[in-house]
C-alpha positions as CSV (number, residue, x, y, z in Angstrom):
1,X,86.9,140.9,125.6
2,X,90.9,139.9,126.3
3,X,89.3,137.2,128.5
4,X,86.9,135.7,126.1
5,X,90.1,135.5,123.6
6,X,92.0,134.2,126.5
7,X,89.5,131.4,126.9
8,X,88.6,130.6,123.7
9,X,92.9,130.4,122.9
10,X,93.1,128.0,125.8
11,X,90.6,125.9,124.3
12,X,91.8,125.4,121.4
13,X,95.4,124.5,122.5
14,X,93.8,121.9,124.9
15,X,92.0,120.1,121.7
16,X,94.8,120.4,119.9
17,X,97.3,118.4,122.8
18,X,94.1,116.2,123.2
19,X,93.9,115.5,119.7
20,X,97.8,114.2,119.3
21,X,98.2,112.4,122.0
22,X,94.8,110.5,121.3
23,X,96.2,109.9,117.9
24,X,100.2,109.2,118.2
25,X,101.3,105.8,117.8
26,X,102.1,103.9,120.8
27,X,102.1,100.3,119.8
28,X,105.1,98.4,120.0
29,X,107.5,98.4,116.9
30,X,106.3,96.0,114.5
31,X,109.2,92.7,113.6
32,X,110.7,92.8,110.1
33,X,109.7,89.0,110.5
34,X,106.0,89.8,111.4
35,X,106.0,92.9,108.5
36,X,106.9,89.8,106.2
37,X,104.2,87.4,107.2
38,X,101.6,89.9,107.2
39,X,102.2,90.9,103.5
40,X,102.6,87.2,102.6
41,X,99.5,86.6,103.6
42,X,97.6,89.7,103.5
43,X,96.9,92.8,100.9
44,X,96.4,95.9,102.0
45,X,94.2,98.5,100.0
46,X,94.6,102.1,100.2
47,X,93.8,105.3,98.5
48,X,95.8,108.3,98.1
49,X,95.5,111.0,100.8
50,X,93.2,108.6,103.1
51,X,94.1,110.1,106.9
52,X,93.4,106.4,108.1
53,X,95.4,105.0,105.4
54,X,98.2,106.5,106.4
55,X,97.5,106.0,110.2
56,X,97.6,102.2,109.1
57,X,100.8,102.3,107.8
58,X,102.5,104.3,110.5
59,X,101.5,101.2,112.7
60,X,104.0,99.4,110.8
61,X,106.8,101.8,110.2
62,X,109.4,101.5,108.3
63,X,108.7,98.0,107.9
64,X,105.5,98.8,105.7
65,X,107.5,97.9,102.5
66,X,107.3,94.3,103.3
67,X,103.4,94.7,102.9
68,X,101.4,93.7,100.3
69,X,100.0,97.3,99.8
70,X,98.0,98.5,97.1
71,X,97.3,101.8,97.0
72,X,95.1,103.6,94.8
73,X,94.9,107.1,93.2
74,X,90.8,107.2,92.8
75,X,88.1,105.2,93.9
76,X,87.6,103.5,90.4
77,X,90.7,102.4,90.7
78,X,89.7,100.9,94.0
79,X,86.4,99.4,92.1
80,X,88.4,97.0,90.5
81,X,89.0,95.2,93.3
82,X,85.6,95.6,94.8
83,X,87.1,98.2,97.6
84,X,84.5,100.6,98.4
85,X,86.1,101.8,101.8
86,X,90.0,102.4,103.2
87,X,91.7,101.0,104.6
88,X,90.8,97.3,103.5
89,X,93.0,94.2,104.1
90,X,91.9,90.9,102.5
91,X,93.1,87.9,104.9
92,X,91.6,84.2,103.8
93,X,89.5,85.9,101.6
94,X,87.7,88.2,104.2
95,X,87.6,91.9,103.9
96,X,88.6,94.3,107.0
97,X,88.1,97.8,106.7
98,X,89.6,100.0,109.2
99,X,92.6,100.2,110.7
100,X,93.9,97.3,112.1
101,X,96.2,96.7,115.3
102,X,99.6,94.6,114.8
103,X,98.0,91.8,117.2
104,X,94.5,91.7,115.0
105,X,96.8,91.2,111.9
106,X,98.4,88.3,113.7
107,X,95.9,86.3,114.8
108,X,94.0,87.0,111.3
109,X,97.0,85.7,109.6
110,X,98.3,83.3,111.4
111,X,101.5,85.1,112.0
């Protein structure tokens, strides 16, 4: 019975370093310079207590106040702007849902 605990503990600690290494950030610090031309030429939508959301903005750091972000509370708030998934950016008039790599953002921008 010990063993079967034993086994099932050492599972579940396995997932668990599994699941944080696949999900820590490891890009490259973002520029303030780059932060800036991204939100001058991008907007970012977002809703409140959106896992990816927030996995978006840790890609930028603390350089995601030079974003154009809006985030919403509700998804009705998000109908307004025709969002119906987050995180959304809006570059040239496209939509990109998901979360975006630094690099993506820079070729999509121009930046």
């Amino acid at each position: 019975m010990n063993k079967k605990y034993f086994i099932a503990g050492a599972i579940v600690v396995i997932a668990v370093v599994v699941f944080y290494f696949a999900t820590k950030n490891n890009s490259p610090a973002v520029s303030e310079e780059v932060a800036k031309c991204i939100g001058s030429r991008a907007i970012l939508y977002t809703k409140t207590g959106c896992f990816y959301c927030q996995k978006q903005e840790e890609l930028f750091g603390d350089k995601v106040k030079f974003l154009n972000l809006v985030n919403a509370d509700s998804w009705e708030d998000l109908a307004k702007y025709n969002i119906t998934q987050t995180p959304t950016w809006i570059i040239n008039e496209e939509k990109y849902v998901g979360v975006q790599e630094i690099e993506t953002l820079r070729n999509l921008t121009g930046c």
